[in-house]
C-alpha positions as a Markdown table, in Angstrom:
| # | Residue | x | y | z |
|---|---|---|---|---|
| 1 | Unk | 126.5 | 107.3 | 62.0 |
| 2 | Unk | 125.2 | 104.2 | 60.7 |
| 3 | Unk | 124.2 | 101.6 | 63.6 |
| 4 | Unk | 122.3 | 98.2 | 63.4 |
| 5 | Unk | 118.9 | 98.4 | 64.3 |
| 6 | Unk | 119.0 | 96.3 | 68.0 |
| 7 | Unk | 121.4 | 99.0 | 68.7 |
| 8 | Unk | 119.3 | 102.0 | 67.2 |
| 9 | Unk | 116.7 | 100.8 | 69.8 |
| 10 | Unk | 118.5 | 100.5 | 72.4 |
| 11 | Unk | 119.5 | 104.1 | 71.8 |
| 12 | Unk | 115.7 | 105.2 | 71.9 |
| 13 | Unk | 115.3 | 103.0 | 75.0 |
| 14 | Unk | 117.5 | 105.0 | 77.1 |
| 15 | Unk | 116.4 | 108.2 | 75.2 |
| 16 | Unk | 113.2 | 108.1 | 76.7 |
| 17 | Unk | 114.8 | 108.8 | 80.2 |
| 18 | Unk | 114.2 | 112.0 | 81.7 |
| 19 | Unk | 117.1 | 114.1 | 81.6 |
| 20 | Unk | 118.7 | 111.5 | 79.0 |
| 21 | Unk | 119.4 | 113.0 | 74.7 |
| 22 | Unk | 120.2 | 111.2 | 72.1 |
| 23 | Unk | 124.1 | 111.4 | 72.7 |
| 24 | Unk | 124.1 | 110.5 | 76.3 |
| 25 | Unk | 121.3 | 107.2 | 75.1 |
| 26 | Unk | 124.0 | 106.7 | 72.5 |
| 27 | Unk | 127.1 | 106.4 | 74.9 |
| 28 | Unk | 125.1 | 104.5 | 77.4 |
| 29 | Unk | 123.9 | 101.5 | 74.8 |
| 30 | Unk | 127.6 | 101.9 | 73.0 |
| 31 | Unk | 129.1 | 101.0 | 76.0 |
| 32 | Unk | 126.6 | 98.5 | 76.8 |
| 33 | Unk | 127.5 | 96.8 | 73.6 |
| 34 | Unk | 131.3 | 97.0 | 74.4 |
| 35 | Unk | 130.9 | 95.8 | 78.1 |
| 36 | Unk | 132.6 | 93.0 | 79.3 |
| 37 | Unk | 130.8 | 89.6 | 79.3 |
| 38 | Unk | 128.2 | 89.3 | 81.6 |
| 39 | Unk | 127.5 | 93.2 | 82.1 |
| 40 | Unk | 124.3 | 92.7 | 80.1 |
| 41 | Unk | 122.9 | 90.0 | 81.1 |
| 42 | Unk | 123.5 | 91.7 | 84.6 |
| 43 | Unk | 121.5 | 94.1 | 83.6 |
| 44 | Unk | 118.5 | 92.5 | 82.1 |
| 45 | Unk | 118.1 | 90.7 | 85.3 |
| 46 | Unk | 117.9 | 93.9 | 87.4 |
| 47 | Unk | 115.3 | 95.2 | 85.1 |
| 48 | Unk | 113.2 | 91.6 | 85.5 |
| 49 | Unk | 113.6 | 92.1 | 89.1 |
| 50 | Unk | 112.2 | 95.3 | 88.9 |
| 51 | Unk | 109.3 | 94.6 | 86.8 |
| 52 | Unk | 107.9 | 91.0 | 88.7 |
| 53 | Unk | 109.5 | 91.8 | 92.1 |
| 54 | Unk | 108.9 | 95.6 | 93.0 |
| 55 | Unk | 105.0 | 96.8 | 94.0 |
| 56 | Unk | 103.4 | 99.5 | 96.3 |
| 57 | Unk | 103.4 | 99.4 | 99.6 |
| 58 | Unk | 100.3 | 97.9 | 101.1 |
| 59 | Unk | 100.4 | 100.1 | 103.9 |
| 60 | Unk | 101.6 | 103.7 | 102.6 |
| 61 | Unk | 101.6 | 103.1 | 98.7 |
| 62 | Unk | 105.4 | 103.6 | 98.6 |
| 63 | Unk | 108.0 | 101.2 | 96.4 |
| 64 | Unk | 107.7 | 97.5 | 98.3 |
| 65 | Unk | 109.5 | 94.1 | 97.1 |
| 66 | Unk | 106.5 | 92.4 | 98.6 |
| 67 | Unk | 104.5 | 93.4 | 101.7 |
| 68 | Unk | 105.3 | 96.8 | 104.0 |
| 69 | Unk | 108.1 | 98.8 | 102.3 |
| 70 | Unk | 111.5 | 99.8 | 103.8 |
| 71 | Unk | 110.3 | 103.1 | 105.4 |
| 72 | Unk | 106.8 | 101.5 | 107.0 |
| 73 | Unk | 109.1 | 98.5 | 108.7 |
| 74 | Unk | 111.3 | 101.1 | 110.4 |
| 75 | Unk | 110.4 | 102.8 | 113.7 |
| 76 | Unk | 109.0 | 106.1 | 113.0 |
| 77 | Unk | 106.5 | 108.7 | 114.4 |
| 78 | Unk | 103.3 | 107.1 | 113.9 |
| 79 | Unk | 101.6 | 110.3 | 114.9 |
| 80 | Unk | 102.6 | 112.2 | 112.2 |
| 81 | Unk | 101.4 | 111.0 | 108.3 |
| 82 | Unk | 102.9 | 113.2 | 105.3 |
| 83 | Unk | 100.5 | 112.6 | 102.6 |
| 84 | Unk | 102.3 | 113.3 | 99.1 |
| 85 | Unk | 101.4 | 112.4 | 95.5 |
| 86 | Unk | 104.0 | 110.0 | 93.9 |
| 87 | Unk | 106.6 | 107.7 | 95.4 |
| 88 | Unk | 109.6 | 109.7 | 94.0 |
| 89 | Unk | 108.0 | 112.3 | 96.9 |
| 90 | Unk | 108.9 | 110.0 | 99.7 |
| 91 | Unk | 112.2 | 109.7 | 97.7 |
| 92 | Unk | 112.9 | 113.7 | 97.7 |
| 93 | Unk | 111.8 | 114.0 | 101.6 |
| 94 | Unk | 114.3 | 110.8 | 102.9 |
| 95 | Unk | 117.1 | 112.3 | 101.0 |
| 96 | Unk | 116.6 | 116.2 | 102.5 |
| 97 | Unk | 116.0 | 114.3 | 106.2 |
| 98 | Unk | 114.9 | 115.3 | 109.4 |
| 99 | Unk | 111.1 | 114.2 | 108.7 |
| 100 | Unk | 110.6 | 110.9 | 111.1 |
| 101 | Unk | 107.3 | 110.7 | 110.6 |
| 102 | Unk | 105.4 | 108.2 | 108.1 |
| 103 | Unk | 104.0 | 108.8 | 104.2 |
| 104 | Unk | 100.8 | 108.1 | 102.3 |
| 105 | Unk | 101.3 | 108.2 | 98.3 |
| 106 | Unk | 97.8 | 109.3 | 96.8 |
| 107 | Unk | 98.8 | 107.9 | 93.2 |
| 108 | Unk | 98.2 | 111.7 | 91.3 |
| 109 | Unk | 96.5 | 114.5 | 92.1 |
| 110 | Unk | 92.5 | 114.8 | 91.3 |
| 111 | Unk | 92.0 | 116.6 | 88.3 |
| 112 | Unk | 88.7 | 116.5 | 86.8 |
| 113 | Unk | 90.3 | 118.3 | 83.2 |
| 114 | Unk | 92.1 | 114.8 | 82.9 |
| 115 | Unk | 89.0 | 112.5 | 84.5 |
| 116 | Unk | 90.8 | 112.0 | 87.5 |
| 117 | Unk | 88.2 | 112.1 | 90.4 |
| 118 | Unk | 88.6 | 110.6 | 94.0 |
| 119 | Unk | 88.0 | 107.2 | 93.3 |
| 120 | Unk | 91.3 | 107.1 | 91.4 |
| 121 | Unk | 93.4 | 107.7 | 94.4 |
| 122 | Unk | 94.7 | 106.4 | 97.0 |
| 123 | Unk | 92.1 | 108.5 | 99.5 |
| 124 | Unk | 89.9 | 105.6 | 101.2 |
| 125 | Unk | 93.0 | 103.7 | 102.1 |
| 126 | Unk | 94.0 | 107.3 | 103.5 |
| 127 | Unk | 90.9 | 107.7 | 105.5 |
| 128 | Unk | 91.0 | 104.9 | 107.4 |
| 129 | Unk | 94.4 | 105.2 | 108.1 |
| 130 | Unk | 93.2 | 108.8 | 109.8 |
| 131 | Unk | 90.3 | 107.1 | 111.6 |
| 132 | Unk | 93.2 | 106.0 | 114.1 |
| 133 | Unk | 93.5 | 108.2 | 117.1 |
| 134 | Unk | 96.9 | 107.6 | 116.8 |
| 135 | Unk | 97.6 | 110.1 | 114.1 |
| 136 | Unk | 97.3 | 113.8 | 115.3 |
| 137 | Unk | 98.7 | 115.4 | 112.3 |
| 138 | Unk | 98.0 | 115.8 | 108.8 |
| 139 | Unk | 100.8 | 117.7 | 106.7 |
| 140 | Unk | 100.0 | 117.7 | 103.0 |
| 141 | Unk | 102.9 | 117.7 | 100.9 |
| 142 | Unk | 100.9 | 117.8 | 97.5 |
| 143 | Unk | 102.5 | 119.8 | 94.5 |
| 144 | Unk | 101.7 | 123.3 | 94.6 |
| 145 | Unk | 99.5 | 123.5 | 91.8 |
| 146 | Unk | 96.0 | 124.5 | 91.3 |
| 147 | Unk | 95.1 | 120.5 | 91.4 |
| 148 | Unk | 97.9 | 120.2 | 93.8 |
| 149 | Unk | 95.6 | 122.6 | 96.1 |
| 150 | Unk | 92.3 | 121.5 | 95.4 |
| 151 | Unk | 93.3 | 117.9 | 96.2 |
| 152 | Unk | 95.0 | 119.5 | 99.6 |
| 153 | Unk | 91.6 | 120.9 | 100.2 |
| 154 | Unk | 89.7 | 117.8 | 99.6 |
| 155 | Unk | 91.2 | 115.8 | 102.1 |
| 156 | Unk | 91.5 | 118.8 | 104.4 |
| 157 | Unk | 87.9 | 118.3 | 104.5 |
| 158 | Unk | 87.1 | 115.1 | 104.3 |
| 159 | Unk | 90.0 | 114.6 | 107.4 |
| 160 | Unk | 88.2 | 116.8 | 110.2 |
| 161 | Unk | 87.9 | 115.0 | 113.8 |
| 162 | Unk | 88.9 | 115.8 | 116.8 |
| 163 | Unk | 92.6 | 115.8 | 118.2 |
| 164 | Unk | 93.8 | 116.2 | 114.0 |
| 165 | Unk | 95.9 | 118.8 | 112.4 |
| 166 | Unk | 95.9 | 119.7 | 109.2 |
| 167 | Unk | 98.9 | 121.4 | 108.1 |
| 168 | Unk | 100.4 | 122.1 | 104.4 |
| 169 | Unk | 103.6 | 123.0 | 103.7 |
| 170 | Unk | 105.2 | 126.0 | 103.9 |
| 171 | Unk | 107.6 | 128.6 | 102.3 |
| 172 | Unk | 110.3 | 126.8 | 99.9 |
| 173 | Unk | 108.1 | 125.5 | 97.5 |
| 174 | Unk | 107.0 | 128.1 | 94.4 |
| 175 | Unk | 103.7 | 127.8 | 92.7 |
| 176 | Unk | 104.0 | 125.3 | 90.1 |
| 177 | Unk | 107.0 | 123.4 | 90.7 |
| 178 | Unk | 107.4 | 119.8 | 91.6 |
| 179 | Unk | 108.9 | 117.9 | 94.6 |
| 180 | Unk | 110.7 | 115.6 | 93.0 |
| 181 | Unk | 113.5 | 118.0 | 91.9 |
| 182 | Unk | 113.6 | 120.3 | 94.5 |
| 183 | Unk | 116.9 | 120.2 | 96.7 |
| 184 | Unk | 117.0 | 119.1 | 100.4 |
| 185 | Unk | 117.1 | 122.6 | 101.6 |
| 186 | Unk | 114.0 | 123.7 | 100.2 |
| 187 | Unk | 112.3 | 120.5 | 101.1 |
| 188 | Unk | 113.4 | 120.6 | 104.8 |
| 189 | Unk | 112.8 | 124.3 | 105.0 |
| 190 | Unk | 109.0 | 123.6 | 103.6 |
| 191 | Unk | 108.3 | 120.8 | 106.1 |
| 192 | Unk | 109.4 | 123.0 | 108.8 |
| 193 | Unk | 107.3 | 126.2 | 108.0 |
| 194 | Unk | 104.1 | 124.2 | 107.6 |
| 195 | Unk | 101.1 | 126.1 | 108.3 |
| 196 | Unk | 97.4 | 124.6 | 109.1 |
| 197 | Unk | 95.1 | 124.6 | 106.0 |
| 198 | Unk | 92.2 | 127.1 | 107.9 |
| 199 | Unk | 94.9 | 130.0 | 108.2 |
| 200 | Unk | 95.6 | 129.8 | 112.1 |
């Protein structure tokens, strides 16, 4: 089917989705086109919004429009820090629920294959957040990967004082697979079979 080109890119805008082919990009920007007045314009200013207005939280490294993010501001279990690697992490763990405790997004995983070493995440920022006597557990939520693992290790390490546990999560999660798409069941189910990092 022959389509102008503003359309044609449109098309390969929304194709670049995950989870979104050419014919679902093509309905999506067809019906954009057909949409009442207004519906575009709409949308352009939601996608503004969310390219000046929406950072990382300063505290936790989650999405922010400005300042602490939604989930720091709330009352929570300040004793407990969930350390995971990308904000749609802390997405997957509010939607399976039951974890009350606060998150620290590490921006990746290290990987020294790709260059990425410690100084290119969000570790420091972690570190002094542990220095707080406050916090007396550690769970690491990373991906279960090999750099998912070694990165687990790291900051199992580099975490040891007194009055902290470590703890990684448990059963649920298979080798290899990533947090963002696995259901609430297996999330909570992994949260709750946590085990400590030194096998006790």
């Amino acid at each position: 089917m022959a389509l102008p080109l503003p359309i044609e890119r449109l098309i390969a805008e929304f194709a670049r989705f995950p989870g979104v082919g050419r014919r679902s990009a093509e309905r999506m920007a067809l019906d954009l086109v057909t949409a009442a007045p207004g519906r575009v314009g709409g949308l352009m200013d939601a996608l503004r919004a969310v390219e000046n207005e929406v950072a990382l939280c300063e505290r936790c490294g989650y999405f922010s429009s400005g300042g602490e993010c939604l989930v720091c501001s709330q009352q929570r279990q300040r004793e407990i820090l969930l350390v995971v690697e990308k904000p749609l992490d802390v997405v997957a763990f509010e939607k399976a629920g039951g974890f009350r405790g606060g998150y620290h997004v590490l921006g990746g995983h290290l990987s020294p294959l790709k260059g990425i070493g410690p100084a290119m995440l969000r570790l420091d920022s972690l570190f002094e957040r542990l220095a707080n006597p406050e916090v007396s557990e550690l769970i690491l939520a990373t991906s279960p990967s090999v750099e998912g693992d070694a990165t687990a290790l790291y900051i199992a390490r580099h975490a040891e004082r007194d009055g902290l546990a470590v703890t990684r999560l448990g059963r649920g999660m298979p080798m290899g697979a990533s947090l963002e798409f696995a259901d609430s069941g297996t999330l909570r189910m992994a949260l709750e079979g946590r085990r400590s990092l030194d096998g006790r």
